[in-house]
C-alpha positions in Angstrom: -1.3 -14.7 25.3 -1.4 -10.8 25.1 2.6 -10.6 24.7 2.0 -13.0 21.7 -1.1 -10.5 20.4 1.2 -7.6 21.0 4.2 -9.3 19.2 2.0 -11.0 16.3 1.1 -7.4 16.0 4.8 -6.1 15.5 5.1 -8.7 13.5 2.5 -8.0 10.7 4.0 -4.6 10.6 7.2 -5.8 10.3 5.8 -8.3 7.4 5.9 -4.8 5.0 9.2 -4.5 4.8 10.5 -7.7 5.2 13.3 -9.4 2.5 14.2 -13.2 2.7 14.0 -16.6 4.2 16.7 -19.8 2.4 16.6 -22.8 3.1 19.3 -25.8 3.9 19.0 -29.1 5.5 20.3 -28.9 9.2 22.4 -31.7 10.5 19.8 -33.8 12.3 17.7 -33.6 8.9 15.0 -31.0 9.4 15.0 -27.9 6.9 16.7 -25.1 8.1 14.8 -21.3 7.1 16.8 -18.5 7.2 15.0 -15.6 7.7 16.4 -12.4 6.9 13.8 -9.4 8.2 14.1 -6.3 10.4 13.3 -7.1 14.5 13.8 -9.7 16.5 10.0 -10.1 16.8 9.9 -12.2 13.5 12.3 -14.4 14.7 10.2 -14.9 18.6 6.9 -15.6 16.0 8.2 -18.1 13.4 9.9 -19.9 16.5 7.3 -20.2 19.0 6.3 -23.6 19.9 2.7 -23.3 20.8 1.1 -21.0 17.8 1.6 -20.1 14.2 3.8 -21.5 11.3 6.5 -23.1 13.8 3.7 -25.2 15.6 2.3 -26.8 12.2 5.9 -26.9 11.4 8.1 -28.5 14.1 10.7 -30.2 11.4 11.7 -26.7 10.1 14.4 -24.6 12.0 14.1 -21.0 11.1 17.4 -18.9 12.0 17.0 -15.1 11.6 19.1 -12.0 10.0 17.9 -8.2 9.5 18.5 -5.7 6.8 16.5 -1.8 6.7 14.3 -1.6 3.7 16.2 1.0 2.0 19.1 -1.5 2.1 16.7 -4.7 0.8 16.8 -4.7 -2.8 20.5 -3.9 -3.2 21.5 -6.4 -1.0 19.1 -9.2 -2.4 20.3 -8.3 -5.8 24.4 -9.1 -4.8 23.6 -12.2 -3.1 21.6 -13.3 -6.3 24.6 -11.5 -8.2 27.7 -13.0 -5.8 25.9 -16.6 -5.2 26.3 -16.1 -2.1 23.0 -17.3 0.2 20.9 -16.5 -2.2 17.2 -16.9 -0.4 14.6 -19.4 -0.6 11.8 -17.0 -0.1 11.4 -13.6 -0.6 8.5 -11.2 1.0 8.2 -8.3 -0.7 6.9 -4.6 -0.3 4.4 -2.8 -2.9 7.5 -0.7 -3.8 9.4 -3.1 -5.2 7.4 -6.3 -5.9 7.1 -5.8 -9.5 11.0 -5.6 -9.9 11.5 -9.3 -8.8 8.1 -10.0 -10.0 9.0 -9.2 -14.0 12.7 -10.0 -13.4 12.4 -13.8 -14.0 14.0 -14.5 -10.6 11.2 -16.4 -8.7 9.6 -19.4 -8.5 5.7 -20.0 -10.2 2.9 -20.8 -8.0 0.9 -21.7 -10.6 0.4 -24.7 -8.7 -0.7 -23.2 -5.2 -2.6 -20.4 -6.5 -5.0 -23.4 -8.4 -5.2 -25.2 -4.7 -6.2 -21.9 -3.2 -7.9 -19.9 -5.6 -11.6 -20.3 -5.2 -11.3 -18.2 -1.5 -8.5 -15.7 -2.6 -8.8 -12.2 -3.3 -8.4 -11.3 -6.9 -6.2 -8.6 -6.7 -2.9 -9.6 -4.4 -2.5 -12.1 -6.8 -2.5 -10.2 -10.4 -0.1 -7.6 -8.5 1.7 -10.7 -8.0 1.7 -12.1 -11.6 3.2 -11.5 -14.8 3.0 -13.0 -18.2 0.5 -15.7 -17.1 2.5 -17.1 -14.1 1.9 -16.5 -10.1 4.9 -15.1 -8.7 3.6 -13.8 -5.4 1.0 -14.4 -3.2 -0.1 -11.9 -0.1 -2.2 -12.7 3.3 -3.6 -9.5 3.2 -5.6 -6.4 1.6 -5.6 -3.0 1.9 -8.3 -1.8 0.1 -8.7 2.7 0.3 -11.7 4.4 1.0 -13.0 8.0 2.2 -12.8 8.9 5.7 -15.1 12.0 6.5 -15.9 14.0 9.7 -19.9 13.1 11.1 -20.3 16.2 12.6 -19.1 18.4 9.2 -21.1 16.1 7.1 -24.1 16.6 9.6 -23.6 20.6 9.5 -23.4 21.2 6.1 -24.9 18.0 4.2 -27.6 17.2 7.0 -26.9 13.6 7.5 -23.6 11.5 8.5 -24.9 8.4 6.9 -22.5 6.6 5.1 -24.9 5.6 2.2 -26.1 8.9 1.8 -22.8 10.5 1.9 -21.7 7.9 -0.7 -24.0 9.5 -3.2 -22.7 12.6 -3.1 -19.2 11.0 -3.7 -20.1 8.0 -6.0 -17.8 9.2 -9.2 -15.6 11.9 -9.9 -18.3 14.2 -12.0 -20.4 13.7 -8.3 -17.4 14.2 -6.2 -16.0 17.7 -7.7 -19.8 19.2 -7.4 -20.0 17.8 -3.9 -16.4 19.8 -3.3 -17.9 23.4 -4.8 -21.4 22.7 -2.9 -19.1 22.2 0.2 -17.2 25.2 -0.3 -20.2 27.2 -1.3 -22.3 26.4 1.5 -19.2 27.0 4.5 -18.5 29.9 2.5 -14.6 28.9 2.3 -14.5 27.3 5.6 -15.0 23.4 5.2 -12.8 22.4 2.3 -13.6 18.6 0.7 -10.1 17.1 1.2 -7.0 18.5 2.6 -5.1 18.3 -0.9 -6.0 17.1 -4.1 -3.1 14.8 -3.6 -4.8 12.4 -2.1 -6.7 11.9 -5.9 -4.1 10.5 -7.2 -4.8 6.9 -5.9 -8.2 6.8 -6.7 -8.0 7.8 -10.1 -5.2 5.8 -10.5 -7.0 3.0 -9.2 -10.0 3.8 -11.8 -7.6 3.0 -15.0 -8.6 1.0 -17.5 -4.9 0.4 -18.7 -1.4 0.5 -17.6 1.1 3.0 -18.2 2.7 0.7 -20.4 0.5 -0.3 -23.9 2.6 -2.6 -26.0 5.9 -0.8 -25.2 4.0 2.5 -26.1 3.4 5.3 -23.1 -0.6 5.5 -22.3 -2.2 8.0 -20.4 -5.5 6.8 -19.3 -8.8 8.6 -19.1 -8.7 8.6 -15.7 -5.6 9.9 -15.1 -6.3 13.0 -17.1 -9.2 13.5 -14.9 -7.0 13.8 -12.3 -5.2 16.3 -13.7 -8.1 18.4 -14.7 -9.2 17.7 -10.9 -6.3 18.9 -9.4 -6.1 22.2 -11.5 -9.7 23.1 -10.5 -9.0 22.1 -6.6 -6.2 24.8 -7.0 -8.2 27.7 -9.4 -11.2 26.9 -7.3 -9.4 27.3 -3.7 -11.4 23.5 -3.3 -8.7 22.2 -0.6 -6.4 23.2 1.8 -3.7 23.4 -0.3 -1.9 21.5 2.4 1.0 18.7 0.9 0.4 14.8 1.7 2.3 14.1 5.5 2.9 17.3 6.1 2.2 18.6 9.9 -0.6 21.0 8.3 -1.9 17.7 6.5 -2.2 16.2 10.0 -3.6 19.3 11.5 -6.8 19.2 9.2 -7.6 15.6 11.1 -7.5 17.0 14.6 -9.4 20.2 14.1 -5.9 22.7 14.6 -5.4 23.5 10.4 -5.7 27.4 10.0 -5.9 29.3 7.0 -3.4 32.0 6.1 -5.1 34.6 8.0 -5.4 32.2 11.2 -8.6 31.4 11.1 -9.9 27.7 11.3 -10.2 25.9 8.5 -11.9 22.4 8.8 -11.5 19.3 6.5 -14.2 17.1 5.2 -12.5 13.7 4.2 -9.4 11.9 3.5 -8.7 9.0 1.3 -6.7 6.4 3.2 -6.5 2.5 3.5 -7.1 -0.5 6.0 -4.6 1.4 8.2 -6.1 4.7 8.4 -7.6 4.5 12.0 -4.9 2.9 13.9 -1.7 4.3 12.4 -3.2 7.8 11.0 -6.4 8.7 12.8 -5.7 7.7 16.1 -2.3 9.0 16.3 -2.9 12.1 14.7 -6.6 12.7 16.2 -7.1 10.9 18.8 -9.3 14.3 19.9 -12.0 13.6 17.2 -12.7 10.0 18.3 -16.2 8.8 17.3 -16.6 11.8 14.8 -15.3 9.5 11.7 -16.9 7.4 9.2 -16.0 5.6 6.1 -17.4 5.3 2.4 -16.2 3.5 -0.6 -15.7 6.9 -2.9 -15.7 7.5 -6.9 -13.4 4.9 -7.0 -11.8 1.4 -6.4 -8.3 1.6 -5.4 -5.5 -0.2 -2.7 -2.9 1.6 -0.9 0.4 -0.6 0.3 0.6 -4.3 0.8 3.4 -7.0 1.0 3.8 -9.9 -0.9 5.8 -13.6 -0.4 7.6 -15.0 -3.5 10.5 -18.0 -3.5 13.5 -18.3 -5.7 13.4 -19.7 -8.8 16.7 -22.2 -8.1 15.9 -22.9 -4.1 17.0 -25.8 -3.6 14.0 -27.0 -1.3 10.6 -25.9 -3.9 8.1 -27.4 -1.8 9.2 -26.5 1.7 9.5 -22.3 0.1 6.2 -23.0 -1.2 4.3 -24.7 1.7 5.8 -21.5 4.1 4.1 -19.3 1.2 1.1 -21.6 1.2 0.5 -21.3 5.3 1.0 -17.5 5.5 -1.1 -16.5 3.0 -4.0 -18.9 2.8 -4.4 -21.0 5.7 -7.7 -20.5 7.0 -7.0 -21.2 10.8 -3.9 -18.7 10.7 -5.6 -16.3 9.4 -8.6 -16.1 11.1 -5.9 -15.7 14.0 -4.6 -12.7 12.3 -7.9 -11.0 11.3 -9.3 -11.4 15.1 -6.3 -10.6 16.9 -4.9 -7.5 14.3 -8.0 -6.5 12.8 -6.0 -6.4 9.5 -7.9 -7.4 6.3 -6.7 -10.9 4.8 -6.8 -11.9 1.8 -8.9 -15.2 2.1 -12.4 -14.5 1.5 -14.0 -17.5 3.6 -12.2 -16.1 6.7 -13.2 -12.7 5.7 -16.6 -13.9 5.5 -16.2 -15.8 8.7 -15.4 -12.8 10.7 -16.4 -9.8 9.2 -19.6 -9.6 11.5 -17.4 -9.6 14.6 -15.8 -6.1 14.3 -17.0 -2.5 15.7 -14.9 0.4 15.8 -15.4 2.6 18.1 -13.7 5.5 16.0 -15.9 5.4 13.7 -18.6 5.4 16.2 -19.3 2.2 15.9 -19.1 1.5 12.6 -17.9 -1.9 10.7 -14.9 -1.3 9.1 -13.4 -4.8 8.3 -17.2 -5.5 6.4 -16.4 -2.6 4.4 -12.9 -3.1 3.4 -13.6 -6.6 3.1 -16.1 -6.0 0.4 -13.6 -3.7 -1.2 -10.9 -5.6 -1.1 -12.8 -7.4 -3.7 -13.1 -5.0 -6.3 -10.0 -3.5 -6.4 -7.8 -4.3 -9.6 -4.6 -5.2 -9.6 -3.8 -6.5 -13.2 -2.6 -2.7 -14.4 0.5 -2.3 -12.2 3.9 -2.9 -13.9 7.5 -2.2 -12.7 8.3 1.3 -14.0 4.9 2.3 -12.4 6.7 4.2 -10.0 9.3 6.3 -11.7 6.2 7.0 -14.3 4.1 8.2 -11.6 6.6 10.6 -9.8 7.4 11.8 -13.7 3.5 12.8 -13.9 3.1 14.1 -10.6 5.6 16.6 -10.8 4.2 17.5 -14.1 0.2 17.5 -12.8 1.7 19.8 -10.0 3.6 22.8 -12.3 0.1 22.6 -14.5 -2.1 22.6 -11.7 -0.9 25.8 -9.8 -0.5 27.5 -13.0 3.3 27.2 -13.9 2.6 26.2 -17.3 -0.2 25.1 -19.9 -1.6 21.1 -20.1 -0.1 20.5 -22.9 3.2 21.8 -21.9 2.9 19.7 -18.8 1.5 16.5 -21.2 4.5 17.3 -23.6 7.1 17.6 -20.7 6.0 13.9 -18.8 6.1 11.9 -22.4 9.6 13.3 -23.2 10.4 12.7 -19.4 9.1 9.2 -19.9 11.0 8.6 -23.2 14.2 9.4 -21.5 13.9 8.1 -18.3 12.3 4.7 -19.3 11.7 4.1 -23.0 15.1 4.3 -24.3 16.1 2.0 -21.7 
């Protein structure tokens, strides 16, 4: 059992950056998957007799093939171009969903989604839809939220509670005069995040509207905000003025970030997802174990996620969407997944089921899955649309010349709307 835990593990990791499964009918008449993913461990999973989808599935044969991430969308796009084994199904990262999403390749769901609805997370699925149709479904969430230091929050804010700390973070206006009463009060030394890079999300995820307005670029309120944020986290000397996965970014989280005349410089919070503990936190900082807590921030917002969609001519509709149905919805798989990864699903009644069952001792303790579960639930996913990306590194760029001074806001405004006009409306 605990080299199936440890594989189901590799397995939802793997699930990120999967591409596709086709089907065919095999020669003694059972339906014949073809999976196409990135380790062997996919192929052990899906096959294994005594758990999972091949155990509720013993008349499906699942043969599997591997191709990088980098390499996925290029290659998915000539075998849909060549006709040559184009797939069935099709998981998909956040990166790329909305490409195949709005590109009229895949299948509707319509059908599944209305089966499933009433115990789904909201937001998977609007990430998943486009012009009223269900495209994609997910099995999981990942919900962001601010992870802060007890012992900083303790020293300069007198309590590490996570309901009182969440008041002196509960919008933006709160948020930036928590930051200049933290840097006040350490005199310099305790900075509120390590860059105001990590903003970016949460505002983003506090938009009321797209990018995109009726073929129109729109900059929302709360994208602005993040700009004027990130200008007074620079004038201000508010952060660390550290970049986003850099070393010194990591440093802040295990107490070894100095300041340019090498003295210490500690970090209140960062802004991460589901995953922050066990892939940042504990790799990066294993040393400040049981100093950690969470808090749900100004803002609701999501950070990654991977989605499963079928092609719109497989020849086998309901097998592609019964494989879509059982990995994203079925309540006894994923109340598997939830106790055995402690990775946030996207079914609400096993959310509910097993939310009470979790303490991390990280956090000292605290319950993490109740948390995310809960804000898994607010998050909105109907704003994001297929240029979002090449928009947002337009804007960025821009936010960054205006916010360490390199030129004005409205040279930086000017500069992203002709940068958007080029780049994506006159396409």
């Amino acid at each position: 059992m605990k080299k199936l835990v440890s594989r189901f593990v590799c397995l939802l990791i793997l699930f990120q950056s999967m591409s596709f499964i086709y089907s065919q009918k095999s020669t003694n008449g059972k339906s014949k998957l073809y999976v196409w993913s990135f380790t062997d461990e996919i192929y052990e999973f899906l096959n294994d007799e005594d758990f999972g989808y091949k155990a509720s599935h013993p008349n499906v044969e699942i043969e599997c093939d591997y191709t990088p991430t980098d390499e996925f969308s290029r290659k998915l796009d000539s075998a849909i171009e060549l006709k040559e084994r184009i797939p069935d199904v099709i998981t998909l990262e956040d990166t790329f969903i909305r490409k195949y999403v709005e590109s009229g390749l895949l299948l509707p769901l319509d059908d599944l989604y209305e089966e499933v609805k009433s115990k789904m997370v909201d937001y998977p699925i609007r990430v998943g839809s486009y012009n009223g149709h269900v495209y994609a479904m997910s099995w999981l969430t990942y919900p962001g939220a601010m992870f802060y230091r007890r012992s900083y929050a303790k020293k300069y804010w007198g309590t590490d509670d996570p309901a009182k700390v969440q008041k002196k973070v509960k919008d933006f206006d709160t948020f930036m005069a928590t930051a200049r009463e933290l840097n006040k009060i350490s005199k310099g030394k305790c900075k509120m995040v390590s860059t105001s890079e990590e903003l970016f999300l949460p505002c983003k995820g506090a938009r009321k509207e797209p990018w995109i307005v009726d073929g129109n670029l729109y900059i929302d309120p709360a994208m602005e905000k993040y700009m004027d944020m990130a200008k007074a986290f620079y004038d201000e000397d508010l952060d660390a003025k550290t970049t986003q996965w850099s070393s010194d970014w990591y440093a802040g989280m295990n107490d070894s970030l100095e300041d340019e005349d090498g003295k210490p410089l500690e970090v209140m919070a960062y802004f991460l997802s589901t995953w922050g503990v066990d892939y940042i936190l504990k790799y990066a900082a294993s040393n400040t174990s049981g100093d950690w807590a969470i808090c749900a921030g100004p803002s609701s917002w999501r950070w990654g996620g991977q989605w499963i969609a079928a092609y719109k001519d497989t020849k086998n509709p309901e097998a592609a969407k019964e494989m879509i149905r059982y990995l994203t919805t079925d309540d006894e798989f994923l109340e598997w997944v939830a106790l055995n990864t402690n990775e946030v699903v996207g079914n609400i009644k096993v959310q509910d089921k097993v939310k009470d069952r979790f303490s991390e001792p990280y956090l000292k303790g605290q319950n993490s899955y109740e948390i995310f579960s809960e804000l898994s639930k607010s998050v909105d996913g109907s704003l994001a649309q297929e240029t979002d990306a090449l928009i947002e590194t337009l804007w960025t760029a821009q936010v960054k010349e205006y916010a360490t001074g390199k030129v004005t806001k409205k040279k930086a405004l000017n500069a992203f709307k002709k940068d958007v006009s080029n780049h994506i409306l006159k396409k």
